[in-house]
C-alpha positions, -999 to 999 in steps of 0.1 A, spaced: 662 228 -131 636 227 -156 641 199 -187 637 208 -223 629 186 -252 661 179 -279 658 203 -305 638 192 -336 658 189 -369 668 223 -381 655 238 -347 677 259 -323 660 244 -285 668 278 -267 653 295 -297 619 278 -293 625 288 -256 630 321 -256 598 326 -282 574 308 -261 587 328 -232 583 363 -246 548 353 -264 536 340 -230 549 375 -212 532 395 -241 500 376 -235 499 384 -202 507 416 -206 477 419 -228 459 407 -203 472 431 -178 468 459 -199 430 452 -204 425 447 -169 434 484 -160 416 494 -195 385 481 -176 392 493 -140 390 528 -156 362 523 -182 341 502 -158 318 477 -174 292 504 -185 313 522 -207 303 518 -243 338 498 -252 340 474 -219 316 451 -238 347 450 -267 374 457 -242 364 422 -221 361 397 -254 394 413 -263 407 403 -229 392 369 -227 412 358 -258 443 371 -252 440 351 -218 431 318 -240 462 325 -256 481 328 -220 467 297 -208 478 281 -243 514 295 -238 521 288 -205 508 249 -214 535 249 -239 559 262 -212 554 241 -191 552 208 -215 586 219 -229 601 225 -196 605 264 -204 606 290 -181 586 320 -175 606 355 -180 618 371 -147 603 400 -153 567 389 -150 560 412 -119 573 441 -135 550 435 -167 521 426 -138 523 462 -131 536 479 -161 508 459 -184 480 476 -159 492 510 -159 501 518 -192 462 501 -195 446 524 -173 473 555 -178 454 551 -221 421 549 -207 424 578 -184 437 598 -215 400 585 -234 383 558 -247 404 568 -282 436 570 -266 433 534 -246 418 519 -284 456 535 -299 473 514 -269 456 488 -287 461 495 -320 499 502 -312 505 472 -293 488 444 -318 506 461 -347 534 447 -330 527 418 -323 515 411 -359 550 417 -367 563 398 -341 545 366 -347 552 373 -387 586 371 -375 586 341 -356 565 320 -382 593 326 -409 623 316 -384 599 287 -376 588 272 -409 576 236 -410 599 227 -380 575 233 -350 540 228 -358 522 227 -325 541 262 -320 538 271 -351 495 273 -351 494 285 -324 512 321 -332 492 318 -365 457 317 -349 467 346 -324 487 361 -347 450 364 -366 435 378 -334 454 404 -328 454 414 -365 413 416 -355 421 434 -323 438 460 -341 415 464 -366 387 468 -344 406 491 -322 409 515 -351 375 511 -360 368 520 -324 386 555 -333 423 545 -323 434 571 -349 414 601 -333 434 596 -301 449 631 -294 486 631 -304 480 598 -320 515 593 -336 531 599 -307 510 583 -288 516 550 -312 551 552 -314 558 554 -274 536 524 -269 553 504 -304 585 514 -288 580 501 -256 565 471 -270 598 464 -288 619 468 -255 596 446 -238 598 418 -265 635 418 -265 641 420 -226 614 391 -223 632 370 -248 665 374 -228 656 377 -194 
């Protein structure tokens, strides 16, 4: 049985739970999906250099989730071994298509997750703090991610927008089945 803190005034406790527990399952899906970015491009490859820092800070941010979790007594989703494997295909599956198409995984992904953590900082407000910084400093992150995924030639993917809006899609089923499950 895991214990959770009383809910902060204005604060729904299951709420707080079920954000921490889908950011921690997208962050380590990040992670994942970088790792099989980089089994394909190999760490010669023009964009591992990028690839890696983008890596190591989505795994700060992890490690920074799953602290929370476990300070607040939350629990990790169930489906962490699917996203284990999921995270590291669709990784290698964009990197296999080019260096242009794994940079529009990224693209596709953090514009998501901008939204996301927009999202949660308005439900949030004042109310959380700790939680509340932390989305904001990642949420800046991935903003940077994104940005330098398109510089990277994201857009020049072939089929770009469909590319973008599989990935976006499945990033929006993944969000809500995390949350729940």
């Amino acid at each position: 049985m895991t214990k959770s803190f009383p809910p902060r005034p204005g604060q729904r406790g299951a709420d707080r739970a079920a954000m921490l527990r889908v950011d921690q399952a997208g962050e380590y899906g990040a992670v994942r999906i970088y790792a099989g970015q980089l089994a394909v491009l190999g760490d010669r490859h023009p964009l591992s250099r990028e690839v890696a820092r983008m890596a190591a800070q989505e795994e700060h941010h992890r490690a920074h989730f799953d602290a929370m979790m476990a300070q607040r007594g939350v629990r990790p989703t169930i489906l962490q071994p699917f996203w284990h494997v999921a995270g590291f295909a669709l990784g290698a599956a964009t990197a296999l298509l080019g260096p242009e198409a794994a940079m529009a995984c990224t693209a596709a992904i953090e514009t998501e997750i901008d939204d996301h953590y927009g999202r949660q900082l308005e439900e949030i407000g004042p109310s959380d703090p700790p939680l509340s910084q932390a989305i904001a400093d990642f949420q800046a992150e991935e903003v940077e991610h994104r940005e330098s995924a398109i510089a990277h030639g994201a857009e020049t993917a072939p089929a770009y927008s469909l590319l973008s809006g599989m990935i976006r899609l499945g990033c929006r089923a993944a969000i809500a089945l995390s949350q729940r499950f």
